[in-house]
N, C-alpha and C positions, 0 to 999 in steps of 0.2 A: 689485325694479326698479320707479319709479317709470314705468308707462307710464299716459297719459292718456286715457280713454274718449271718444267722441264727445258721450256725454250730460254729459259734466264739461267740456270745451271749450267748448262750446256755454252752459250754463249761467254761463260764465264770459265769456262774449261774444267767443271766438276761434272762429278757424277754422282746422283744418291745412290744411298744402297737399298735403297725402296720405295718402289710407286706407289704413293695412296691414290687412289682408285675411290672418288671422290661417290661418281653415282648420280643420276639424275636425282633422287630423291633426295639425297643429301646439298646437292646444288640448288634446287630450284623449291622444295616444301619446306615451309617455314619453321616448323616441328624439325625436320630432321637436320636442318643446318646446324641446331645445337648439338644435334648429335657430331655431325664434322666437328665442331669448334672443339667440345670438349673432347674429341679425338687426337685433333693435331696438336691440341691445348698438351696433351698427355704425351707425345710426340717430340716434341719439341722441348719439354721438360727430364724427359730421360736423354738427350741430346741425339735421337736418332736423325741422319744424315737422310733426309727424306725430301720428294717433291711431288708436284699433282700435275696434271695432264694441263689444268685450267681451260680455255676456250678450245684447244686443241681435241677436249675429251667429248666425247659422242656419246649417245647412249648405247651398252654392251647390245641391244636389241631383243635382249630377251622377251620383253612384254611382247615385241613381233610375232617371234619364234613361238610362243606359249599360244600364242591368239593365231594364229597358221599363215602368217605371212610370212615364210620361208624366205621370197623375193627380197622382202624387205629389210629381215635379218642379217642376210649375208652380204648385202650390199655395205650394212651398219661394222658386222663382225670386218670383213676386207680393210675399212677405209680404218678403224683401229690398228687390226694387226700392222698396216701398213706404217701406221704412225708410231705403235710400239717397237716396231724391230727397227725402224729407222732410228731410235735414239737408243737402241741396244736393251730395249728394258728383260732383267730377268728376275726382278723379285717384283710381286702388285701383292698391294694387302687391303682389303674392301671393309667397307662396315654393312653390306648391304648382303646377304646369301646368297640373291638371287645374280648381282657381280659374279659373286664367290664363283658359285657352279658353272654357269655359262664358261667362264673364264678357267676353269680348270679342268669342266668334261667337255666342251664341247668346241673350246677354240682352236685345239690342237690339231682338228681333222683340217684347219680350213690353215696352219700354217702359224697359229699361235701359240708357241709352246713356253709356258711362262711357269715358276713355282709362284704359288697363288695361297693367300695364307688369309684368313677372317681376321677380325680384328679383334674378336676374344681369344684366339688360337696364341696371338702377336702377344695381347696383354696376360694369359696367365704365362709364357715363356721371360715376360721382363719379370714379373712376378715371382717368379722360382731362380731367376736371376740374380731377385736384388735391386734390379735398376728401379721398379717402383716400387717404394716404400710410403704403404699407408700409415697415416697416425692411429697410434693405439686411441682405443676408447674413440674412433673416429663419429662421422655422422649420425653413422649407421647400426652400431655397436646396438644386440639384442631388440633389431627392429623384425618384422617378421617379414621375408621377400619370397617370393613366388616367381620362380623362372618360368617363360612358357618356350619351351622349343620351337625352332622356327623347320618348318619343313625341308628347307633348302638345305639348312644348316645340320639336321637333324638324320632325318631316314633318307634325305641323297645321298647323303653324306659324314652320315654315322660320328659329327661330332656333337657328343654330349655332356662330356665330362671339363672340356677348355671355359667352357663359361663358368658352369657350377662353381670351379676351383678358384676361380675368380671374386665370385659372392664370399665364398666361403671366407674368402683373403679379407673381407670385412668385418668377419667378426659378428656379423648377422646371424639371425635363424632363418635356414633354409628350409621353406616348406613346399612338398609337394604338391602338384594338382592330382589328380585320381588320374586323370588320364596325360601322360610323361613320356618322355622318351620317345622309346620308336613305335610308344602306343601315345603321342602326343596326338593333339586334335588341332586342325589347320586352323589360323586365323581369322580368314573367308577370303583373302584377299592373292594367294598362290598362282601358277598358273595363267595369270593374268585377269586374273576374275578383279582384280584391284579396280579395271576401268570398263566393266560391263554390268547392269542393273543384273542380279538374282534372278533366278529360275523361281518359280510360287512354291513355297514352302509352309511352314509354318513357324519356326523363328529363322531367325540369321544366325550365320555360323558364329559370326566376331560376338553374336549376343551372349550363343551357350557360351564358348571359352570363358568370355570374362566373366561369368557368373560362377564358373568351375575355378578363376581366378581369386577371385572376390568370395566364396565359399568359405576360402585357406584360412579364411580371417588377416592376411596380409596386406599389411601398410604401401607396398611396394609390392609393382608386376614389375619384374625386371625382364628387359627382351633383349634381342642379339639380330633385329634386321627394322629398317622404316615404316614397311612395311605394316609389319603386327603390331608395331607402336601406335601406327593412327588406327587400328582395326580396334587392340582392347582398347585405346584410349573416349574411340566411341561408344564403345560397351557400356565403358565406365560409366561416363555422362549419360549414358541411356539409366543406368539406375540411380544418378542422381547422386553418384557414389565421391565426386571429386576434388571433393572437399578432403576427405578422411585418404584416399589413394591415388597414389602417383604412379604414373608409367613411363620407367625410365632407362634407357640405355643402358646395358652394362657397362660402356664406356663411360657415361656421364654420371655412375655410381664412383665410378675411379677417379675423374676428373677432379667431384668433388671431396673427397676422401685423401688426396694429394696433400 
């Protein structure tokens, strides 16, 4: 894929009208780089003038800041914002929630003030556009999907309904989990609990979800962050379920439905 760097636009005397905001997770885990691909894929196909940070882009430091290395955070936040304002950036649209928020509450104290937009927020506005138009009777047409709200995305940040309109735009049946919304139940993985062993419990959190998942009788868990993709997608395989259910991207629901 032909995608463009900021330092190659720039060099060339253009400017996008918006930073994807790539994400370690979508850089570096091999699951979520389809998530990038069928994003810019989708990107690129509606003709939006877009570019990515590439070698230049850091991690936003959240997992820092979540796990208490405050130090290390703002050393991460500074050396961005620096790079952001040096190339003028004022639109970033992340596939990642946890991007998302850092990047829209919390960068501004430190000199980052950017409009910051998710990437299902981006896709239902081309949607109600026009600019992407799915095939009737597409992939997905009367499949059953189960959205799981991503916490970041969700009760940070109270957006619930930009994904949903999204599935809908497929022509699916959208089925709920019992526990939605801003009564959603976390992935296990928030927080930065992503890279630290469990407290002793009795199940795992990623377990119950995806069985509250997997309950819906739906073919499809559709997510909105990297994160909860590798969380149910372990669920899934813990019941041996992955044969029959897929855990995929709302972006990479669109991708293929193009």
């Amino acid at each position: 894929m032909q995608v463009p760097t900021m330092a190659e636009m720039m060099a060339s005397g253009n400017t996008p009208d918006i930073l994807f905001w790539v994400g370690c997770a979508g850089s570096f885990d091999q699951r979520a780089q389809k998530i990038t691909k069928a994003f810019a894929t989708i990107l690129t196909k509606v003709g939006i003038n877009y570019a990515i940070m590439g070698k230049e882009e850091m991690c936003t430091g959240d997992p820092a800041r979540r796990a208490g290395n405050e130090f290390m955070f703002q050393m991460m936040a500074y050396q961005n914002i620096q790079v952001l304002n040096g190339y003028g950036i004022r639109k970033i649209v992340t596939t990642c929630p946890h991007c998302f928020n850092i990047f829209k509450n919390e960068y501004p104290a430190l000199g980052g003030s950017y409009e910051v937009i998710h990437h299902t927020t981006l896709l239902q506005q081309l949607i109600d556009e026009g600019k992407i138009v799915l095939q009737g009777g597409g992939l997905f047409k009367g499949k059953r999907i189960t959205y799981h709200d991503s916490c970041y995305l969700g009760r940070a940040n109270d957006i619930y309904e930009a994904p949903r309109k999204v599935l809908e735009a497929l022509d699916a049946e959208l089925v709920e989990m019992k526990r939605c919304r801003s009564k959603g139940l976390c992935c296990g993985a928030g927080g930065a609990q992503m890279f630290k062993e469990e407290e002793k419990g009795t199940t795992r959190i990623n377990i119950e979800r995806s069985n509250e998942a997997l309950d819906t009788g739906a073919t499809i868990i559709a997510s909105a962050c990297p994160f909860c993709n590798t969380m149910l997608t372990d669920g899934v395989k813990n019941k041996e379920q992955e044969q029959n259910v897929q855990v995929l991207d709302v972006a990479e629901l669109i991708a293929q439905s193009l």
